[in-house]
C-alpha positions as CSV (number, residue, x, y, z in Angstrom):
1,X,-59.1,-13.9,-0.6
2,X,-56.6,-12.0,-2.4
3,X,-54.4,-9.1,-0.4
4,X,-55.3,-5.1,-1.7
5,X,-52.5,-4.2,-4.3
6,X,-51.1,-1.6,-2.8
7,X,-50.9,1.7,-5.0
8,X,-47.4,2.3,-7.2
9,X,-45.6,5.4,-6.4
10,X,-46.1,7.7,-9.5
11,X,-42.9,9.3,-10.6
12,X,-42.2,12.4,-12.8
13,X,-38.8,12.8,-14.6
14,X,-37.8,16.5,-14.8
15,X,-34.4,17.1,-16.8
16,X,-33.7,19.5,-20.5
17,X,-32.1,16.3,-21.5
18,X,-33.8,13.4,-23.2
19,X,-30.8,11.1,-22.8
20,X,-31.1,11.3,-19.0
21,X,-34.8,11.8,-19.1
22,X,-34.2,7.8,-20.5
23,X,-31.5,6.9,-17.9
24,X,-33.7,7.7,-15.3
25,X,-37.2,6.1,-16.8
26,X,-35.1,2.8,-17.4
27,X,-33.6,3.0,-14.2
28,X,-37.2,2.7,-12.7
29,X,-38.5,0.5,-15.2
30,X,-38.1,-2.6,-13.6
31,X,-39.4,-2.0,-9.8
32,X,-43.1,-3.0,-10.0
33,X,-43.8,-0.6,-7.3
34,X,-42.6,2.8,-9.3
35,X,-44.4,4.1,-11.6
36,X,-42.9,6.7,-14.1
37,X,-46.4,9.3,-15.1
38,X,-44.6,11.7,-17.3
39,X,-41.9,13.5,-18.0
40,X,-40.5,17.7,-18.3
41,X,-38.1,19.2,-19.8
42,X,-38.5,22.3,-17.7
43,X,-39.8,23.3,-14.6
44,X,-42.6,25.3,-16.6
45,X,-44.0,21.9,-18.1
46,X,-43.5,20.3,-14.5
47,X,-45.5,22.4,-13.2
48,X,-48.4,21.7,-15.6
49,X,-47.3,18.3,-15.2
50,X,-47.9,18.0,-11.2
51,X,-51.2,19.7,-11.5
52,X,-51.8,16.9,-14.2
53,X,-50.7,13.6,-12.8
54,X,-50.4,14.4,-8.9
55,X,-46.9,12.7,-8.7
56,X,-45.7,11.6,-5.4
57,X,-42.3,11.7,-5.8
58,X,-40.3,14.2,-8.5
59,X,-36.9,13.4,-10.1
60,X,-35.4,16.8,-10.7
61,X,-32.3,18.1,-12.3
62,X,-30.8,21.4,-10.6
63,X,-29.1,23.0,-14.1
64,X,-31.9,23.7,-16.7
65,X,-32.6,26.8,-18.6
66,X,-35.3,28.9,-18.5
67,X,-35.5,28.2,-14.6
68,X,-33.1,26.2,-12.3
69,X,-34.3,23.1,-9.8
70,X,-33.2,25.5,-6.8
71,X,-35.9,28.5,-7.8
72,X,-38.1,25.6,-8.8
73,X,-37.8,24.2,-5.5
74,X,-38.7,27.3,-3.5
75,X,-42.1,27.6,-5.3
76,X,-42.9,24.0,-4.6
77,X,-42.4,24.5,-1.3
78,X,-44.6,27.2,-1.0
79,X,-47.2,25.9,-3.1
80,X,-47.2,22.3,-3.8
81,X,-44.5,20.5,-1.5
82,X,-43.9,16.8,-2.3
83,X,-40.6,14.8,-2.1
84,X,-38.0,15.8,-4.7
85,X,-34.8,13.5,-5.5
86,X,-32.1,15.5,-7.4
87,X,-29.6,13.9,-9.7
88,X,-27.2,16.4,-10.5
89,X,-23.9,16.7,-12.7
90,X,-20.5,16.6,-10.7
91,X,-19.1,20.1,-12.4
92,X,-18.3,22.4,-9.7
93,X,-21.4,24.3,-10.1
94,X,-23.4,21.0,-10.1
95,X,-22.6,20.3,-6.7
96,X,-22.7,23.2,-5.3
97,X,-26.4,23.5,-6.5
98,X,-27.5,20.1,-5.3
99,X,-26.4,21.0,-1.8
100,X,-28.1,23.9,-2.0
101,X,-31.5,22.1,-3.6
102,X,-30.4,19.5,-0.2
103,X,-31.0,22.8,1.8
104,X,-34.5,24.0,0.4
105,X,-35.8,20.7,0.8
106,X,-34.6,18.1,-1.5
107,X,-34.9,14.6,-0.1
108,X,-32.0,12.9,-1.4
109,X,-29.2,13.6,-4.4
110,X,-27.6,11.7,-6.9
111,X,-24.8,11.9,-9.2
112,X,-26.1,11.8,-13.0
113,X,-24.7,8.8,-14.6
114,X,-21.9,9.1,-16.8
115,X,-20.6,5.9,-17.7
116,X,-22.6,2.3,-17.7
117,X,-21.1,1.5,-14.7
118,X,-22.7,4.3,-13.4
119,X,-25.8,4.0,-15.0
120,X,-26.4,-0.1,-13.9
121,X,-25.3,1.5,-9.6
122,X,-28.6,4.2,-10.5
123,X,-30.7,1.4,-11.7
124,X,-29.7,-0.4,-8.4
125,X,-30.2,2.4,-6.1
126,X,-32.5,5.2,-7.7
127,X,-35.3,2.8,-7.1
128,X,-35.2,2.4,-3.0
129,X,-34.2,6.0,-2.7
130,X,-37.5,6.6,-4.6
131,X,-39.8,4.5,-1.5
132,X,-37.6,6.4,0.4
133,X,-39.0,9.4,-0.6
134,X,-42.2,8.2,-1.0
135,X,-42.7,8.1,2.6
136,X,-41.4,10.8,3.2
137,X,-44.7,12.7,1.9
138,X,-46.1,15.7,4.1
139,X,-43.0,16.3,5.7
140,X,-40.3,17.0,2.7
141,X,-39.7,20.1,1.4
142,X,-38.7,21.8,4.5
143,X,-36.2,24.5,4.3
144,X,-33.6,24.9,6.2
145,X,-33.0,27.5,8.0
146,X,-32.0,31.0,6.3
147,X,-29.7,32.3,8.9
148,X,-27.2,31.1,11.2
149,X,-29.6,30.0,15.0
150,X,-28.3,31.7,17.6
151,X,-25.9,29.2,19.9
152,X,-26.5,27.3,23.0
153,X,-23.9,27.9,25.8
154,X,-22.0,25.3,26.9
155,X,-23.3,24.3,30.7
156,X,-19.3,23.5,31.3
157,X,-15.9,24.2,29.8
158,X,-14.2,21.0,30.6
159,X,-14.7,18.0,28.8
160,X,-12.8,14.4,29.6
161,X,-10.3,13.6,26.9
162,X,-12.3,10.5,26.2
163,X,-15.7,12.0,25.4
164,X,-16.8,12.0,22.0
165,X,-19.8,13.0,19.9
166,X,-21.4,10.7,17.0
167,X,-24.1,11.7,14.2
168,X,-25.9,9.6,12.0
169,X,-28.6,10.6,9.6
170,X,-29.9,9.7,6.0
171,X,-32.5,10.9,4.0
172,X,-33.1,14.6,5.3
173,X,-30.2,14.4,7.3
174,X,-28.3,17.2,5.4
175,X,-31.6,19.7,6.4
176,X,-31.0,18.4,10.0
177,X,-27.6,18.8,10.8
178,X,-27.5,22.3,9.1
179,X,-30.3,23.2,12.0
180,X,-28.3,21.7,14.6
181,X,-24.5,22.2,14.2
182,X,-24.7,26.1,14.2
183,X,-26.4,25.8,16.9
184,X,-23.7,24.0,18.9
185,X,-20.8,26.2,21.0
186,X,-17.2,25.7,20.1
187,X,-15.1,24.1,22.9
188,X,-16.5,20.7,22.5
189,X,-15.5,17.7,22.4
190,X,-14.3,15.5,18.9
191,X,-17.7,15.1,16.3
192,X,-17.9,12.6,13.9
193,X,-20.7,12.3,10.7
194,X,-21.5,9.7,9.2
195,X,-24.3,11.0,6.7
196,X,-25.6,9.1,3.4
197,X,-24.4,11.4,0.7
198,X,-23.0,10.7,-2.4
199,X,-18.9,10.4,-3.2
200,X,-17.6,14.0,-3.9
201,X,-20.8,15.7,-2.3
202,X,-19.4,15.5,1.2
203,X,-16.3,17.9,0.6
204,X,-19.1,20.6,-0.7
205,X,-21.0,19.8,2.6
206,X,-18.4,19.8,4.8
207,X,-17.3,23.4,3.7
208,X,-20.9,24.5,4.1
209,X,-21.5,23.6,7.7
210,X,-17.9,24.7,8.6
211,X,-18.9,28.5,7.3
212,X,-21.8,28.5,9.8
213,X,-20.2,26.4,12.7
214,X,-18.0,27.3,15.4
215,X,-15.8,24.6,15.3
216,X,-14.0,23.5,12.1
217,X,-15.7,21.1,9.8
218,X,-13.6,18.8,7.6
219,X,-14.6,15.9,5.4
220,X,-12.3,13.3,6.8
221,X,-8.8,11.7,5.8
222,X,-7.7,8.6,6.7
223,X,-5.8,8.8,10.0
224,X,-7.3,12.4,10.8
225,X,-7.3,12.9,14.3
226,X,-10.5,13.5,15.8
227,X,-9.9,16.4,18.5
228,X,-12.0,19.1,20.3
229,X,-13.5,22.1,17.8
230,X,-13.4,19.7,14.9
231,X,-16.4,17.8,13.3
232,X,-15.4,15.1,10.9
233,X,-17.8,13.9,7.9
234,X,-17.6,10.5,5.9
235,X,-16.6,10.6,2.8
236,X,-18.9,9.9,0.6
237,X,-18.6,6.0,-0.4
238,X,-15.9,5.1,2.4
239,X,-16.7,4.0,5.4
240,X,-15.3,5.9,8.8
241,X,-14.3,4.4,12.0
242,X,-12.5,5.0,14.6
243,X,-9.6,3.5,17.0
244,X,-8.3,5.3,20.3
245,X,-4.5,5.0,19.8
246,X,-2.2,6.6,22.6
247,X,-4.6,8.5,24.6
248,X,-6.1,9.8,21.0
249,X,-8.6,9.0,18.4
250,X,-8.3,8.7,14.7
251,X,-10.6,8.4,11.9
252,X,-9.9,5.3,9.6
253,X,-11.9,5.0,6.2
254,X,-12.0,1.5,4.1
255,X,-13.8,0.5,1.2
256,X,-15.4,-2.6,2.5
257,X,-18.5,-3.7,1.1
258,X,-21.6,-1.5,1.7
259,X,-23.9,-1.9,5.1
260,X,-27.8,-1.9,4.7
261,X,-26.9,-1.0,1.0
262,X,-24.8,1.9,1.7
263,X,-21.4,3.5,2.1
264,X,-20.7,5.1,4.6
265,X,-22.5,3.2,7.5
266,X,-23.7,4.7,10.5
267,X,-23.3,1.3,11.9
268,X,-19.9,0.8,11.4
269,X,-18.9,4.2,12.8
270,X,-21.3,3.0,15.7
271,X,-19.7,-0.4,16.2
272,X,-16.3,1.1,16.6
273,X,-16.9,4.1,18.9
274,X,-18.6,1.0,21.0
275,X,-15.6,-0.6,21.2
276,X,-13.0,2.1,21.8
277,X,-15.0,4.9,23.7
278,X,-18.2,3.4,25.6
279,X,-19.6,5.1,28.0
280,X,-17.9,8.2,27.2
281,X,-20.1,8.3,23.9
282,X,-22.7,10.7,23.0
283,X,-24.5,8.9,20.1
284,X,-27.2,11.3,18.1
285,X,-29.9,9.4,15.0
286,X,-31.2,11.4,13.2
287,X,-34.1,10.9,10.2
288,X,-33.6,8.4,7.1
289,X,-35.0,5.4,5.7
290,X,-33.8,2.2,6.8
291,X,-32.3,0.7,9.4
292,X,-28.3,2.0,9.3
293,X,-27.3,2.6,12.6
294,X,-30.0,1.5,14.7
295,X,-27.7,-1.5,15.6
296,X,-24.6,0.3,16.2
297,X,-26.7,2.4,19.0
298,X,-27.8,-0.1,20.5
299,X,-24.6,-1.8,21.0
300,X,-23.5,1.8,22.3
301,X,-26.3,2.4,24.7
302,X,-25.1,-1.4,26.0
303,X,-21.5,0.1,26.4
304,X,-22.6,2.9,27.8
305,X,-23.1,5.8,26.3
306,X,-25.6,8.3,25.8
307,X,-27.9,7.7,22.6
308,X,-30.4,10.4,21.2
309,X,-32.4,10.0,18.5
310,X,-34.8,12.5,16.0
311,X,-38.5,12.4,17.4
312,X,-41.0,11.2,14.4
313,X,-42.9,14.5,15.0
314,X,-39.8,16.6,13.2
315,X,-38.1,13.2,10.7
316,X,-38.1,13.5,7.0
317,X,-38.3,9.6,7.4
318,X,-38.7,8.1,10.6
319,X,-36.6,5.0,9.8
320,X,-33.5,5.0,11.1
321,X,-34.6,6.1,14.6
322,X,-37.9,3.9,14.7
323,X,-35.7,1.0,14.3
324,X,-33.3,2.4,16.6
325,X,-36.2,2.9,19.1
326,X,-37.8,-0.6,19.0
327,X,-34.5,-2.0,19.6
328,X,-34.6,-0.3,22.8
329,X,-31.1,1.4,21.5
330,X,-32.7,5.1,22.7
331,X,-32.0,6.6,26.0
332,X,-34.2,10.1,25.2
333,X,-36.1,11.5,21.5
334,X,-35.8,15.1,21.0
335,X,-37.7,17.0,18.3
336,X,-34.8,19.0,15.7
337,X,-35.5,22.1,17.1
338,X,-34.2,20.5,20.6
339,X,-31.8,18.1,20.0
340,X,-28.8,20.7,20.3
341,X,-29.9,21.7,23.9
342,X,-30.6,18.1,24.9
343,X,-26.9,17.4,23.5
344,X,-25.3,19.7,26.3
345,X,-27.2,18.6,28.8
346,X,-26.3,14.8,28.0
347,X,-22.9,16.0,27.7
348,X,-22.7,17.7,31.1
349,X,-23.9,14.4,32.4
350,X,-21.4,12.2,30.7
351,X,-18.7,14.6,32.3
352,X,-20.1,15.0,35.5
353,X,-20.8,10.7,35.7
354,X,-17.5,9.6,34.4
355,X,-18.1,5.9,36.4
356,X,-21.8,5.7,35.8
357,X,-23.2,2.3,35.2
358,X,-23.5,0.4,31.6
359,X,-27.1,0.6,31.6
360,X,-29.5,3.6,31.6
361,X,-32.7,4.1,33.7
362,X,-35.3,2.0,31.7
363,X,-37.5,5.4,32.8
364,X,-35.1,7.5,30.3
365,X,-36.1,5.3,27.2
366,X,-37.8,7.9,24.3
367,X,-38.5,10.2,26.9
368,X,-39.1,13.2,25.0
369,X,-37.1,17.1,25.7
């Protein structure tokens, strides 16, 4: 008896150019699971075109006359919300749009291709973003937040030198940290972000969260120093780890080869906070496809430290953190809206339990805030 087929992901191409409108149909052309239904030239036409073909999954450019992706955006989510991937140009104002579209609910973002290099990496990666965002059905499109959240106090003022805080988070991630950083008081210890996002994206993100923060946010620099009241993100498409050198930690970013098919890796920021910080870790997953990172917890929850991870209820994709969790790498899940409080108290704890054992209560493991 022959296994069901299982469906193909139907795919519509939005973007006022025909020669991209091809880059991207090609690009899909040879993954027997994706299947490209039409095409638009405008978000008018996509419309029409949604009602038509019921796509799962939209490709959608952010600069286009007549209406832009980010107003096009906004009605989808009001109206019909599915999972959008935008490939946008790298001009100034092509960025900054994309993050935005990343904010109202875009599920991933990609540089449009301008060279064949560039247009054989999109023909590599365009189609796993697009399962990607495939499951992420019935819980893209969420906005995030319009205003600033109000911020958590701090339940102490004191931090060991040692302690250190770690994010890792992939497809939604962008919509997930923006809830939770503001949320966070200054005066804490060193962060460090490791989120999937394309080269030359992260800068733009970097100076977003830092306007809404209260601690500085900086894309990281090779031998950056990672000290209280500063978050540091990965470049996009380097790698970041860390070393603790004379009593202090520095970033260090390398162009090794990819990790589950990306750069940067949660894993090896994981991998290297296990082996230079332990138990004075607190190690936070949040949603994305895959399994980057789920590892590198795990080999930090062994050391020691303190590992949260996104509850399902609240993921774009519940990847990263279902692997995470059935490697037995997570000491407590949190929906978003409560992983910023759970992050203090786990913080309090590390301070106030500076010569607790290796190993975690088995009782803590995805207990929920």
């Amino acid at each position: 008896m022959n296994a069901p087929v299982s469906p193909r992901i139907r795919v519509l191409v939005v973007d006022d150019s025909a020669v991209a409108r091809k880059v991207v149909i090609q690009a899909l052309a040879g993954d027997p699971g994706i299947e490209v239904v039409g095409e638009a030239v405008d978000p008018y036409m996509a419309k029409d075109k949604i009602l038509e073909l019921s796509p799962d999954v939209l490709t959608l450019d952010v600069e286009m006359p007549r209406m832009d992706g980010i107003s096009f955006l906004k009605i989808l989510r009001e109206r019909r919300p599915l999972p959008v991937i935008v490939i946008s140009t790298l001009t100034a104002n092509g960025s900054h749009a994309a993050l935005l579209a990343l904010e109202a609910g875009a599920v991933d973002v990609f540089v449009k291709p301008s060279n064949s290099a560039e247009v054989a990496q999109l023909a590599v990666e365009l189609p796993r973003r697009v399962r990607g965002a495939a499951l992420a059905k019935g819980k893209a499109m969420r906005a995030a937040p319009a205003s600033v959240p109000s911020r958590l106090i701090a339940p102490r003022r004191y931090w060991d030198p040692r302690q250190l805080i770690l994010f890792g988070a992939s497809t939604g991630g962008v919509e997930a940290l923006t809830a939770i950083l503001p949320r966070l008081p200054g005066d804490l210890p060193p962060i460090c972000i490791v989120q999937h996002i394309p080269a030359f994206f992260s800068k733009g993100l970097a100076q977003r969260l830092a306007r809404v923060c209260a601690f500085d946010v900086r894309e990281a620099a090779d031998g950056d120093e990672a000290r209280p009241n500063l978050a540091l993100l990965a470049p996009g498409d380097r790698h970041m780890t860390l070393v603790h050198d004379q009593g202090r930690y520095r970033v260090r970013l390398d162009d090794s080869p990819p990790v589950h098919f990306t750069r940067p890796a949660v894993d090896r920021l994981f991998d290297s906070a296990a082996a230079c910080a332990g138990r004075h870790v607190l190690a936070v997953l949040l949603t994305g496809m895959g399994v980057d990172g789920a590892a590198g917890l795990k080999r930090l929850r062994t050391a020691g430290a303190r590992t949260l991870a996104e509850h399902e209820s609240t993921c774009v994709v519940y990847g990263m953190p279902r692997a995470a969790v059935s490697l037995g790498a997570v000491g407590r899940q949190a929906p978003l809206d409560q992983i910023a409080p759970a992050m203090l108290q786990e913080l309090d704890s590390i301070a106030s339990s500076p010569t607790r054992s290796a190993n975690s209560p088995a009782s803590a493991l995805a207990s929920t805030v």
